[in-house]
Residue, then its C-alpha position, 0 to 999 in steps of 0.5 A: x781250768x785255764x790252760x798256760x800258753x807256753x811262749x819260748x824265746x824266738x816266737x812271734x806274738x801278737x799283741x793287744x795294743x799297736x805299737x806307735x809305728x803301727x805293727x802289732x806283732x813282737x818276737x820274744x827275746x828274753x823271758x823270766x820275771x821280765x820278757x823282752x821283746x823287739x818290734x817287728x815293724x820298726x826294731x825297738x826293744x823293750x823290756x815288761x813283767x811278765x804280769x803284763x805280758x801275759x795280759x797283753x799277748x793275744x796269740x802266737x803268730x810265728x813259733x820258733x823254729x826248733x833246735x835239732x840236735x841231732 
């Protein structure tokens, strides 16, 4: 059986294709039927189902920092 990853808003992934300014790494802005994410090379945004993401997403490089409350 195959083990879900389990993405959160905030985390940094890597992913299978490069982005046309060259970076390869997104962080995660929004996540349900559609994930958002934003380029760490140059800043764009964008929006894919999830579908794809999952497809795409090749590794976690950066998890979220987590929220202490108290």
């Amino acid at each position: 059986m195959v083990e879900k990853i389990q993405y959160n808003i905030g985390d940094v992934v890597r992913m299978k294709k490069k982005h046309p300014c060259g970076s390869d790494l997104w962080r995660i802005t929004r996540m349900g039927m559609d994930f958002g994410m934003k380029c760490e090379g140059c800043g764009h945004a964008v929006m894919i189902p999830r579908v794809k993401f999952e497809r795409m997403a090749r590794a976690i490089v950066e998890k979220a920092e987590e929220k202490d409350n108290g």
